[in-house]
Each structure stands twice: as C-alpha cells, then as structure tokens.
N, C-alpha and C positions, 0 to 999 in steps of 0.2 A: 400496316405498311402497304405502300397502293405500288403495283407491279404495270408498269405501261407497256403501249407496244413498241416503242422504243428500246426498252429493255429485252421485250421480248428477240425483238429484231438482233440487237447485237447478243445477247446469249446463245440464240438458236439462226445462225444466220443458214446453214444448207441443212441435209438428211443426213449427212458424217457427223456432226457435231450431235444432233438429236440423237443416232445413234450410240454413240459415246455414249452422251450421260445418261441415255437409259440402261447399259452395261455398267457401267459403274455405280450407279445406284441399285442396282439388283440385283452384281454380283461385286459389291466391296470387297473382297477376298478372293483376288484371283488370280495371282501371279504366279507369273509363266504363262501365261494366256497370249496371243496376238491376234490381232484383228487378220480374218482370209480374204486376201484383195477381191474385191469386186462380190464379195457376198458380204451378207450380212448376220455372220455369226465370229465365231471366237474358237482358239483351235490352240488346246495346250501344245509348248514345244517338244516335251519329251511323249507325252503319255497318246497324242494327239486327239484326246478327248474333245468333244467342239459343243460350244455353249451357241444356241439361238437367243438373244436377250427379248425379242418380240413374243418367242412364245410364251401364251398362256396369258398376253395380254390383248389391252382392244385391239392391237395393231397387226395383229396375228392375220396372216393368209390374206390382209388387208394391202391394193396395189396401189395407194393413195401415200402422196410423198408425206413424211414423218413432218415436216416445214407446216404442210397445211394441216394436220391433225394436231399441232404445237398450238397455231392459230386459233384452229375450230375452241381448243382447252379455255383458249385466253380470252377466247369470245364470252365464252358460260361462266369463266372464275370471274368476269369485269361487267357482267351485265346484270343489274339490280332484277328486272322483268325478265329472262331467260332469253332464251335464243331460240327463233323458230328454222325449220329446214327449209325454208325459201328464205333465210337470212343468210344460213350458211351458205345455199347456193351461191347467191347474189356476192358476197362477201371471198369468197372460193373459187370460184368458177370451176365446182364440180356440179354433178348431176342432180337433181335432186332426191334422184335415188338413194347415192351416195350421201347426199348430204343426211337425211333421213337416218341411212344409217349410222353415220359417224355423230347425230344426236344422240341418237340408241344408244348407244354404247359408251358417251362418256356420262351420261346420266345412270351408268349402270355402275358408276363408281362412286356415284353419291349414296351410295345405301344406306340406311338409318344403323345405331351401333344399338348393341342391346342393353347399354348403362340405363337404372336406373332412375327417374327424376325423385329429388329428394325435398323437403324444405316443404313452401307454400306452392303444389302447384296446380293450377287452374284447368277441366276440360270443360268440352263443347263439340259440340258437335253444329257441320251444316253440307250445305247440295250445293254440288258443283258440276259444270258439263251438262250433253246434253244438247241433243238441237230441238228437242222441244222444249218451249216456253213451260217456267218452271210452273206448280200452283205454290199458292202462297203457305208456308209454314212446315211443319216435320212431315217427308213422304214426298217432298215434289217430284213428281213426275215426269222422267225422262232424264233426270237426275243423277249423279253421285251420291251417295252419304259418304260424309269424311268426319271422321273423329280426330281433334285435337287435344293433346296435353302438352302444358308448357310448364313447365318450373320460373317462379320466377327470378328474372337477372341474369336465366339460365338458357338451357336446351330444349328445341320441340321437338315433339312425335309427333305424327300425324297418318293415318289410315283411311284406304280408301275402304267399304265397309257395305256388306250386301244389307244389314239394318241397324237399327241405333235401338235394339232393344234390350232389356236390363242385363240380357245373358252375355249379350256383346260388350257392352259400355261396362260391367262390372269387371270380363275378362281382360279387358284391355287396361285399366286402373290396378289389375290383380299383378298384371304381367312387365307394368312399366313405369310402377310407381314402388317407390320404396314403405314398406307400414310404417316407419315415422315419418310421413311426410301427411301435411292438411290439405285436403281436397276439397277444390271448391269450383261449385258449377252452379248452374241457374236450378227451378224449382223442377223440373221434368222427371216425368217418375222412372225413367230408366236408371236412373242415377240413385235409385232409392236404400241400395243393396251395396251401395259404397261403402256404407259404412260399416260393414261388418268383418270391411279389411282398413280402411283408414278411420281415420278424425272428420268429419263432414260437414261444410255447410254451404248454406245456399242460398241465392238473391234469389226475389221471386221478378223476374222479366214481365211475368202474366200482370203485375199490380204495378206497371213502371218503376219497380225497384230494380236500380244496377247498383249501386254502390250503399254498403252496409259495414262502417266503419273500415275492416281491411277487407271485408267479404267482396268480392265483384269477379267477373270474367273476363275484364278489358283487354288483357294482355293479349291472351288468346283471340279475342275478335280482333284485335289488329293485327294480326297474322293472317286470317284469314281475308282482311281488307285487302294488304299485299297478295297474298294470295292468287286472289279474285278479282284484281285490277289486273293481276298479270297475264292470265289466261284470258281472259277477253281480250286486251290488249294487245297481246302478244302471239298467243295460239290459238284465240277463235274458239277453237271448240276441242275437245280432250276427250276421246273415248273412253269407257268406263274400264277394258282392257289395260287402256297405257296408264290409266289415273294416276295408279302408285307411285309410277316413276316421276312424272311432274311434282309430284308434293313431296316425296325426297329430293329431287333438286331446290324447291321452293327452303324444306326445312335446311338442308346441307347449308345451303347460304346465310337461312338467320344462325344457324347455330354458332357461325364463323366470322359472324357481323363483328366482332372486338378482336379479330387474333389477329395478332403481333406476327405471323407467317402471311403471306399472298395466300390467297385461293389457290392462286395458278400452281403455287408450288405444293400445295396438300393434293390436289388431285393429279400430279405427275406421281406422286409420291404411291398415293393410292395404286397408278397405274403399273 
C-alpha cells in the first residue's frame, strides 16, 4: 500500500493533530485524561496525574515542529536510496544540524529484530565506506567489512564487523540463523566451521562457479548492489562509527519491501 504526501498532508495537517495521534497510540487506555491547553501533555481529571506522550521518544526535548519530523519520517519510509541530511535540510528548511540530527534518530528506529532466519539462507560478506580507494578483494583498506544473511523470500541481517574471520562469521550464523535452516555461501574459509551448526554448502566464486543447481549467493549480492548504489549515490561516504545505522535502514526497508502496512506507518508505530 504506497502512502503519498498527499495523505501525509491531509492526515497530519498542523502539531495538534501529530500530537494527538502520538497520545493515542501510546496511550489507547486513557480516559479521563484531557489534553492541558497550550502544553503538550495530558492531565487526568480527578487524579490529576499528567502523561507527556513525546517522552521517551525521538521527539523528546526536541524544539523542531512535530509537521516537519512527520515529514522528515515520510521522507525515509518513501525513499528507495535513503535520505541524506543535506536533503533533509533542503526539503525542511532546518539546519543542518538539525537535520543531521533528526536523521540520527529516526534511523534509530529501524533496528534489526533478533528473529531468527529460517529455510535456505544465504551469507556473504563485503567493504563498504571509507574515503580511501578500496584494494581489490577480502581486507580493503580503508574499508567496512559488512556481513550479510538473507533467508530466502525472506528477511536480511546485515553487520558492520571489525573482521570476517571464522570466529566472527561462525558467531553470526550461530546467533541469527535457526539449526534447521541450509547455509549457503561462496568457498572462503571463514565459513568452513558453519557447519558444525547448520547443513552447508558452497559455490566456488574462486573457479567462476556462482550457480550450483539451488546452491548460489545472488540474493544476498543483490542487496548488497542496493546497498552500495545507495551510499555512493546518496551519502558519499559512511563512517565506520555510523555504518550500523545505514545498513539497518538499508535492511529495515528490504525486509518491508511486500507489506500490506506503509513504512510511514510502522516507523510512527515504532516511535
């Protein structure tokens, strides 16, 4: 279901209405409650207990009207390649301070969930970021290593990762894959010790072999092709600090590429 900003517009037209529905989605059960004029909290009649609905979310101690943080949302739930903070400035006319920050922080609600992937699912690993030109192969220099696993039909994980070595790449398949599920990755020997928690096999990439009856990686390298169009395209460059948070927005988005709900409204939801 595709949520425009049309809709956006007439659902959240001022900071009353935003208000509103973030009290009533995060406190369904609260009557006897009324909104106290001119603040922005909620103030039982008898008991006069008073409910802030911003605290404890992004909007918290934040002096940026609720309209443009609705915005900034519908920006990141509608855009395929992400949203850079000179986009948001541009798009806002906040600072880019501001805008920077109000990236931060709804990227901070895309967090990966700890379910895990089940069936056929494929990892890999590759390097991302970096303003030094990469070298060619496992270890570029200047670099990210990012570990992928996908289920297929399914959900990704995705790690940013100080190395891609057997003790890393085993713990991460230990941790986010279910034992009935078949893992399947290319020939690299970090992946050698998979098997001693899943079913395992493996195209050899080193002898031009990608595809081996249902054996191959493709799924995953086309995630990583999005990916990696997107951050060039879009962010330029990605410190090795914020990595994590890009490739949870990256993964948030494929995981939701088929749902029947808006983005827009899982990450209010989230909020």
């Amino acid at each position: 279901m595709k949520y425009t900003i049309k809709d956006l517009l007439a659902d959240f037209p001022d900071d009353n209405v935003c208000l509103d529905y973030i009290f009533a989605k995060k406190y369904p059960e609260s009557e006897g409650y009324y909104r106290v004029k001119g603040r922005k909290c909620w103030s039982h009649k008898t008991t006069k207990h008073q409910i802030h609905p911003l605290k404890g979310t992004i909007f918290e101690k934040s002096s940026t009207p609720l309209t443009l943080w609705f915005h900034a949302i519908f920006l990141f739930s509608s855009s395929k390649n992400g949203v850079s903070a000179k986009e948001l400035q541009r798009q806002l006319g906040v600072t880019y301070k501001c805008a920077w920050r109000m990236a931060k922080q709804i990227r901070s609600l895309m967090e990966q969930d700890g379910d895990l992937l089940t069936g056929t699912v494929e990892v890999d690993e590759t390097y991302i970021g970096g303003r030094k030109k990469g070298t060619a192969g496992r270890g570029a220099k200047g670099k990210t290593s990012v570990v992928g696993l996908v289920e297929r039909g399914g959900s990704v994980k995705a790690f940013a990762t100080n190395n891609v070595n057997s003790t890393t790449l085993t713990g991460l398949v230990y941790h986010n894959v279910d034992r009935s599920a078949k893992v399947m990755t290319d020939e690299f020997g970090g992946y050698n010790y998979v098997k001693l928690h899943n079913e395992h096999e493996t195209v050899a990439h080193g002898k031009k072999q990608y595809v081996r009856g249902n054996v191959h990686t493709n799924t995953i390298e086309g995630f990583w092709g999005q990916l990696k169009r997107s951050v060039r395209g879009t962010y330029v460059h990605v410190s090795k600090k914020h990595m994590q948070s890009y490739i949870n927005e990256f993964a948030f988005r494929y995981n939701l590429r088929a749902s029947s709900v808006p983005i827009f409204e899982v990450l209010l939801a989230r909020v």
